[in-house]
N, C-alpha and C positions, 0 to 999 in steps of 0.2 A: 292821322291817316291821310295820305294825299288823296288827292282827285284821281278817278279814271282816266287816262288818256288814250284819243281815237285814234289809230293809223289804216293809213290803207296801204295797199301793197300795189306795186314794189314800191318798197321800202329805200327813200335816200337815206346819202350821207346826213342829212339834216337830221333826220327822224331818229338814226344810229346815235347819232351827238346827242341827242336832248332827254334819250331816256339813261334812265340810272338802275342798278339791282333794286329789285322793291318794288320798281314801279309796278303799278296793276294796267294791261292795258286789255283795250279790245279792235281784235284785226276786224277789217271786212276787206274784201279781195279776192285774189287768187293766192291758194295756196297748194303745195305737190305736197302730194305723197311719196317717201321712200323711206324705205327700212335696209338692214343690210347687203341684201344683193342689190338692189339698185344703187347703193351709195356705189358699190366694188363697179357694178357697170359704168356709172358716170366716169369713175376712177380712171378704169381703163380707156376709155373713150377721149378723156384728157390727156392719158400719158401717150396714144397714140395720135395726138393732134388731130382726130376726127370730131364733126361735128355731133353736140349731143341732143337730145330730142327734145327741149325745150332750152330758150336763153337763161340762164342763171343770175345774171347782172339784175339785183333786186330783191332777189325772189326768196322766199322763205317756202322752208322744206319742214313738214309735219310728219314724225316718226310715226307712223303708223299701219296698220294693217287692218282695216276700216273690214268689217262683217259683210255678207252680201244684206241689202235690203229689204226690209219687208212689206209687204201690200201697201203702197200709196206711199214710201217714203223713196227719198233718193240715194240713203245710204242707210247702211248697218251702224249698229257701233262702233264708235271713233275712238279710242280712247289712247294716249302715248304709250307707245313703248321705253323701255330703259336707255336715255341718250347715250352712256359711253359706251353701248355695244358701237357707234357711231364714230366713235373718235378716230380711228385707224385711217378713217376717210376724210372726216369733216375740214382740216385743216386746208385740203387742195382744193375743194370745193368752194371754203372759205375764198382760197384766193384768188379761186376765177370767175369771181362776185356775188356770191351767195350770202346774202345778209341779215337773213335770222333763220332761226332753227326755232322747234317747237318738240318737246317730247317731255320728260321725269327724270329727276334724278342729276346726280352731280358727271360735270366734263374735265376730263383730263387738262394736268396742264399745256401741255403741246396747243389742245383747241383754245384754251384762254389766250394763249399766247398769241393764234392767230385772229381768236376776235378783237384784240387789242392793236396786231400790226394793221390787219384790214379792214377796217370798224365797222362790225358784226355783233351782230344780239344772239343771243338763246335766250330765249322764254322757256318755261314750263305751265304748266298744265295740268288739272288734274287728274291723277291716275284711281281707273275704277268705276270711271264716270261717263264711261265710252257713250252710255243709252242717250245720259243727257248733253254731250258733246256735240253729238250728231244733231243735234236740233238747233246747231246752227251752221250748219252748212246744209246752203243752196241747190246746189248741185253738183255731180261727178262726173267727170269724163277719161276716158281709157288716155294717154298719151304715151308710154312705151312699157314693153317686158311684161305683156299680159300673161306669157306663160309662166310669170309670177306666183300670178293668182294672186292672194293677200298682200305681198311684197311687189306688184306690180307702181308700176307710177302715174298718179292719176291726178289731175288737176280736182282741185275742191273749188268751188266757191263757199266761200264763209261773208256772214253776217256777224257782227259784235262778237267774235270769238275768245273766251277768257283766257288772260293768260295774263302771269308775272312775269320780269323783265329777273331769271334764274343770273346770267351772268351780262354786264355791259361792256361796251366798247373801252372803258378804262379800265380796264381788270376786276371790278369789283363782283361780289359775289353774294347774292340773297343768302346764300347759306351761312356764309362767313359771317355777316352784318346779325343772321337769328343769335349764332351763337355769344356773342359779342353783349 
């Protein structure tokens, strides 16, 4: 079993290079929130050369649709959502410097292909776990599409957030390697 490894965000090209499928790591940071409509807004907002409401160069995006909070905490349950409901998006996103992704579940070849040309991570996470997810993240704040609601985009701060290194910057893939 390797070692844990620490990153913080945003995430360089270093950080991209040095992790491999498998690895276990843990973020602290900033991390956003976006689920499907946000991905499609970002989308659009790219195709139309306007600017988007946070820089993306760095920055890792956690699939999720966080619960509202209950007395004394700062979020609900965190837990990922299904990544390749994402794929449709994630590639352009990919290449206007989006450098990890955080959610469950296997990504399209199209997004492999892009964490490969733009070297880019997907982590996973565990799904189900949302209660105990949220006990590391910091704090929340609104930053666009709150008539979202759940699918709104919200910056997280995270502390030591669990996560494996699902697909790396060389193509390689935690899933492929289980079966293997």
């Amino acid at each position: 079993m390797s070692e844990v490894k620490r990153l913080s965000t945003p995430l360089g090209d270093k950080d991209v290079k040095l992790l491999k499928a498998g690895d276990e790591v843990l973020i602290t940071g900033a991390v956003y929130t976006a689920r499907d409509m946000a991905h499609k807004r970002l989308c659009e907002l790219i195709d139309a050369a306007k600017k988007l409401p946070f820089d993306l160069n760095g920055q890792v995006l956690y699939f999720v649709g966080p619960t509202p909070p209950s007395q004394g905490r700062v979020i609900g349950a965190a837990g990922p959502t299904t990544s390749s409901r994402m794929d449709a998006f994630s590639p352009k996103l990919i290449a206007a410097g989006l450098k990890g992704m955080i959610g469950k579940g296997y990504r399209s070849e199209v997004v492999r292909a892009a964490l490969v040309k733009y070297g880019a991570l997907h982590f996973s996470t565990i799904g189900g776990a949302g209660a105990l997810l949220s006990r590391h993240i910091t704090s929340a704040g609104m930053v666009a599409y709150e008539e979202l609601g759940t699918e709104a985009i919200q910056k997280l701060e995270v502390v030591d957030f669990p996560c494996v290194v699902a697909y790396d910057a060389q193509g390689n893939s935690v899933y492929e390697q289980g079966t293997k």
